[in-house]
C-alpha positions in Angstrom: 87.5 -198.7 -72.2 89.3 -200.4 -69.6 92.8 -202.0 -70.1 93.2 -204.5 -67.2 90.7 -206.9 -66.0 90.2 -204.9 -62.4 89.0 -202.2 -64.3 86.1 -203.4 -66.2 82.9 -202.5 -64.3 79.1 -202.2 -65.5 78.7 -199.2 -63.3 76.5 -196.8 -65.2 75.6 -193.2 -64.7 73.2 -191.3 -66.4 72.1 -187.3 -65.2 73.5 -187.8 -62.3 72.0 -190.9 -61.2 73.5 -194.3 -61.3 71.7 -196.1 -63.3 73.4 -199.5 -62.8 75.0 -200.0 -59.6 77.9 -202.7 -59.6 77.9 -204.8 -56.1 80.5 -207.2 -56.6 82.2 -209.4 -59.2 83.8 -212.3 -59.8 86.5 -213.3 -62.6 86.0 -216.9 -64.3 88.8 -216.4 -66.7 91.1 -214.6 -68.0 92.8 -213.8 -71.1 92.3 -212.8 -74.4 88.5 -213.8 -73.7 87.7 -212.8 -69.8 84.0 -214.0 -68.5 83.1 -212.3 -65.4 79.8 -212.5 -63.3 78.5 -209.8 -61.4 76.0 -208.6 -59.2 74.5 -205.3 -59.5 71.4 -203.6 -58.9 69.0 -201.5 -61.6 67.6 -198.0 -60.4 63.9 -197.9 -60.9 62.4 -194.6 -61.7 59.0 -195.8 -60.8 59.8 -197.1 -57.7 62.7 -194.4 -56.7 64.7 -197.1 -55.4 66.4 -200.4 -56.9 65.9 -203.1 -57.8 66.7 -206.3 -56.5 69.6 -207.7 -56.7 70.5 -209.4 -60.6 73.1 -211.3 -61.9 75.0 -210.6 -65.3 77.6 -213.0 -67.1 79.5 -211.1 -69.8 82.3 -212.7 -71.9 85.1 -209.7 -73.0 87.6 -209.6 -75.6 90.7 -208.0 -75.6 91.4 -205.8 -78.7 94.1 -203.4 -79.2 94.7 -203.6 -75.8 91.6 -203.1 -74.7 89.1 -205.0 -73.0 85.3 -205.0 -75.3 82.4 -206.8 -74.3 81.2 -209.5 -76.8 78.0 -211.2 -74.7 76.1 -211.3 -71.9 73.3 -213.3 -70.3 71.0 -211.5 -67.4 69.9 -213.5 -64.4 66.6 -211.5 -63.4 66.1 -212.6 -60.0 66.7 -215.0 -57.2 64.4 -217.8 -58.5 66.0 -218.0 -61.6 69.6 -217.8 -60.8 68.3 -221.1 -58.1 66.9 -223.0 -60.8 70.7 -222.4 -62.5 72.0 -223.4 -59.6 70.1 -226.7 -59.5 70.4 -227.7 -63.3 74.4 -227.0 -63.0 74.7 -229.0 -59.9 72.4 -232.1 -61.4 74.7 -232.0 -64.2 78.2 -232.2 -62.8 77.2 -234.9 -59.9 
């Protein structure tokens, strides 16, 4: 479990393969509850390659020192993290 913000990542390796590949991240808060976005990629078996890039927003609280994950909302693809995008931006204008 990670300790400090900087090391919580979604990497994830299974057999030898990562599974989930972390491209970047970015910190919203921080604190007892931390909500960080990242992008990442899914390997596809079928395909032997991954995916495209996703989007993952996961709120984390900090217990015992430690940093456990308590939520998190998947953006699938491009189109959807757009529409986001447009909703969030009609609202705060």
């Amino acid at each position: 479990m990670a300790t400090t913000i900087d090391e919580i990542t979604i990497n994830y390796e299974e057999d030898g393969v990562v599974v989930v590949k972390e491209l970047d991240k970015e910190v919203l808060s921080k604190g007892l509850w931390t909500t960080i976005v990242f992008r990442f990629q899914q390997w596809e078996k079928a395909k032997n390659d991954y995916s495209v890039d996703k989007y993952i927003i996961r709120r984390y609280k900090k217990v015992a020192g430690e940093y456990k994950s308590q939520s998190k909302f998947t953006i699938t693809n491009k189109e959807q993290a757009e529409k986001i995008i447009g909703i969030l931006e009609g609202w705060i204008k």
